[in-house]
C-alpha positions as CSV (number, residue, x, y, z in Angstrom):
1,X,0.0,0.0,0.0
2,X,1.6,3.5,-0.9
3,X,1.5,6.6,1.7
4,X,1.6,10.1,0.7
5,X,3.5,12.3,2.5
6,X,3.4,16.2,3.4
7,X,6.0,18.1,5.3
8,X,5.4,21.7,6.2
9,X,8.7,23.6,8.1
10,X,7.3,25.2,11.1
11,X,7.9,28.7,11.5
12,X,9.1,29.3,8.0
13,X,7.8,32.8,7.6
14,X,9.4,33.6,10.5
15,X,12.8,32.4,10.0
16,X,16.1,34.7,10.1
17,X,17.3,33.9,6.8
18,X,14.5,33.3,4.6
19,X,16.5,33.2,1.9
20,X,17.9,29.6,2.9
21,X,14.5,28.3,2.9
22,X,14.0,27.2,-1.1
23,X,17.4,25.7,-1.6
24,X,17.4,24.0,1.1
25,X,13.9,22.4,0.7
26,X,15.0,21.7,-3.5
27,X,18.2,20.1,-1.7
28,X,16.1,17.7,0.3
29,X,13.9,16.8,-2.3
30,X,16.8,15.9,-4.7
31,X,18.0,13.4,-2.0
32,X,14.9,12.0,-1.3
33,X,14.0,11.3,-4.8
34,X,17.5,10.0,-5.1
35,X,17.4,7.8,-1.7
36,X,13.7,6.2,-2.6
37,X,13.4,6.5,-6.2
38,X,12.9,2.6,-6.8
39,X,10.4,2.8,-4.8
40,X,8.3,6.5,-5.3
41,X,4.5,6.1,-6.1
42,X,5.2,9.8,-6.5
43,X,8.1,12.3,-7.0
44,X,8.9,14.5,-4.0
45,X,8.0,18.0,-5.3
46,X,8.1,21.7,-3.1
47,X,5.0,22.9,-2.6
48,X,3.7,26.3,-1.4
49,X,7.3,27.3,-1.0
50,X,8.0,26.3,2.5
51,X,6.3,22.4,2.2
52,X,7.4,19.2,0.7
53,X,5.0,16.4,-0.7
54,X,5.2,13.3,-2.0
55,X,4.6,9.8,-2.1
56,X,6.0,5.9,-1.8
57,X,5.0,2.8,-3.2
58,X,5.2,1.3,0.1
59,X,4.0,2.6,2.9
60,X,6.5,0.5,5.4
61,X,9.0,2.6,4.2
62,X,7.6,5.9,5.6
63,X,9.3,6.3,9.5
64,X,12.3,6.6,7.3
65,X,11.6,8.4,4.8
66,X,10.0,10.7,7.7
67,X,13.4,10.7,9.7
68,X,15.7,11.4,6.2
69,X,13.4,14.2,5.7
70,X,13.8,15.9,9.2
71,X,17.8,15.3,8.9
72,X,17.9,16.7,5.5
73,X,16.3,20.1,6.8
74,X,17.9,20.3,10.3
75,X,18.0,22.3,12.4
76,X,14.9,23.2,10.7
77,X,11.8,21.4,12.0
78,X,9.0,19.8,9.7
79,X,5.4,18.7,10.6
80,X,4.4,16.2,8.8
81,X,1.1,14.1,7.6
82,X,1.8,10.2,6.7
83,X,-1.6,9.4,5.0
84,X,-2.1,6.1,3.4
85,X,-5.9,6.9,2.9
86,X,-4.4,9.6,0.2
87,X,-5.0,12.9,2.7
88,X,-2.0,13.6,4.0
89,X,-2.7,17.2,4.1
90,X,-5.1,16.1,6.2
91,X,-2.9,14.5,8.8
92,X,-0.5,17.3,8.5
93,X,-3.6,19.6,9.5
94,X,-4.4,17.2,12.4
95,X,-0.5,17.4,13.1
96,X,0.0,21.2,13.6
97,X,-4.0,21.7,15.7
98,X,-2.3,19.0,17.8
99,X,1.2,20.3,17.8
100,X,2.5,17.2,16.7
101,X,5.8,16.8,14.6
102,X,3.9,14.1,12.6
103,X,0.5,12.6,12.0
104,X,-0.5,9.4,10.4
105,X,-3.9,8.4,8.9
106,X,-5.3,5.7,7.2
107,X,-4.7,2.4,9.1
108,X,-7.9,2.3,10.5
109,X,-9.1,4.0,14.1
110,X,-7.0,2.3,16.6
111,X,-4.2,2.0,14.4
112,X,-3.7,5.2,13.7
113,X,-4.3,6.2,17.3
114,X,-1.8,3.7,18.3
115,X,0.7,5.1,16.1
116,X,0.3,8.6,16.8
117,X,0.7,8.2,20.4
118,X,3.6,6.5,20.3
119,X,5.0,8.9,17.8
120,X,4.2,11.4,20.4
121,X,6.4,10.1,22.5
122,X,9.2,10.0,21.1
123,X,8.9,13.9,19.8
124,X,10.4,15.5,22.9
125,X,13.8,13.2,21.5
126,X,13.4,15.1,17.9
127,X,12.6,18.3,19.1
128,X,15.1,18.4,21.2
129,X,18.3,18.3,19.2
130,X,20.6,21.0,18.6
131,X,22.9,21.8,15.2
132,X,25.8,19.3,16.0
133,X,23.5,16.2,17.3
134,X,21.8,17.3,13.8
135,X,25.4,16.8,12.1
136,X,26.1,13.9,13.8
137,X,23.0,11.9,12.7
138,X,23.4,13.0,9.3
139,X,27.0,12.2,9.2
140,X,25.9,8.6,10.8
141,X,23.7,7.8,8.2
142,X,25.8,8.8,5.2
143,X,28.6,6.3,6.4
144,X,28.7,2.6,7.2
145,X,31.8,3.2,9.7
146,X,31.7,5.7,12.8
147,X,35.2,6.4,11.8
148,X,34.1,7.6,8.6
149,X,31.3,9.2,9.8
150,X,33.6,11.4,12.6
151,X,36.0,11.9,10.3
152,X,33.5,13.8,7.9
153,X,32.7,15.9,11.3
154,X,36.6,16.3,11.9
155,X,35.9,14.5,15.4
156,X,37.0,11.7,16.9
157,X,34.5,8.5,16.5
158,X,34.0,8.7,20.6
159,X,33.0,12.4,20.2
160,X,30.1,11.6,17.6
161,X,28.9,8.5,19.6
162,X,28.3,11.4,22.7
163,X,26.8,13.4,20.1
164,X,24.3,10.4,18.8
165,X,23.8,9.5,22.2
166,X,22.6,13.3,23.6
167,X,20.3,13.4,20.0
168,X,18.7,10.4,21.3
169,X,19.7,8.9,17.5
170,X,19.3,5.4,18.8
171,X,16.0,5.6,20.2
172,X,14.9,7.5,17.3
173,X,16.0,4.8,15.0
174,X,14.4,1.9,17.0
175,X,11.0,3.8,17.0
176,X,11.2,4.2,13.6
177,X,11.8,0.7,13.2
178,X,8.9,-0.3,15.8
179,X,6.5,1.9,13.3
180,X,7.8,0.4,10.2
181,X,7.6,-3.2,12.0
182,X,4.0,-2.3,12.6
183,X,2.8,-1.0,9.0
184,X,3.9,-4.2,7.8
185,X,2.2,-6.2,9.8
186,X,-1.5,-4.2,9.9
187,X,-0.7,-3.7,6.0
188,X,0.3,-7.4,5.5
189,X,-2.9,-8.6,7.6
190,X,-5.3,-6.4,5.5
191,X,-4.0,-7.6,2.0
């Protein structure tokens, strides 16, 4: 099952340097469409100049696609609708009157509510990251090797491993994981 998704960066019209805002939303949508073309339903596209939408053939692959997203914008936060019912500007509405980072839709009622809530709790972890635990998780996912990965920071591989600890990169990556774990088994069980 495919899942639409739309990414709005909060405060956008009030940022300090508005002028960062398009190429670095054109930047992450290049690597996205890079990192998941095999498997886009549809391209990721900017839309009303501070949003991003688009949408994968398979829906599992979302919690990642969600967590490339935020990395790819960083320090910059994005709310974000997952919809697998097609409306996920729908659950990015439902995201920002709840002040949620991210909203999915579409599973069915307790699904979704079981999703969300656990999604909620691992937001304070997102939000909570500053511009170098930012760096280090983008520099962790680039390279198979910590070494390589601190050595891109100009670091020491103990330093990033304090830095992906205090951003909570772990946890973030297991949840992600846990969500993915679940699509595919509510998505498998309804096919």
């Amino acid at each position: 099952m495919q899942s639409e998704i739309y990414a709005d960066v909060i405060g956008s019209r009030g940022l300090d340097e508005p002028e960062t805002l398009a190429p670095t939303l054109e930047r992450a949508v290049a690597e996205l469409n890079g990192l998941f073309a095999p498997g886009l339903a549809t391209p990721f596209a900017v839309v009303h100049t501070d949003a991003v939408q688009g949408a994968l053939a398979d829906a599992v692959q979302s919690p990642l696609c969600v967590s490339v997203l935020r990395e790819l914008v960083a320090p910059l936060q994005v709310r974000v609708g997952v919809a697998l019912d097609g409306a996920a500007e729908e659950a990015f509405v439902a995201a920002w009157h709840a002040d949620r980072l991210v909203q999915y839709r579409g599973v069915d009622s307790a699904g979704d509510l079981l999703l969300n809530a656990y999604c909620a709790l691992v937001e304070p972890l997102v939000r909570t990251r500053d511009a170098c635990e930012w760096d280090a998780v983008r520099a962790a996912r680039r390279h198979p090797t910590p070494a390589a990965a601190a050595a891109e920071l100009g670091t020491e591989p103990d330093e990033l491993e304090r830095r992906l600890r205090a951003g909570h990169w772990r946890e973030v990556e297991d949840a992600d994981a846990t969500v993915a774990a679940y699509l595919a088994l509510v998505l498998g069980a309804k096919s």
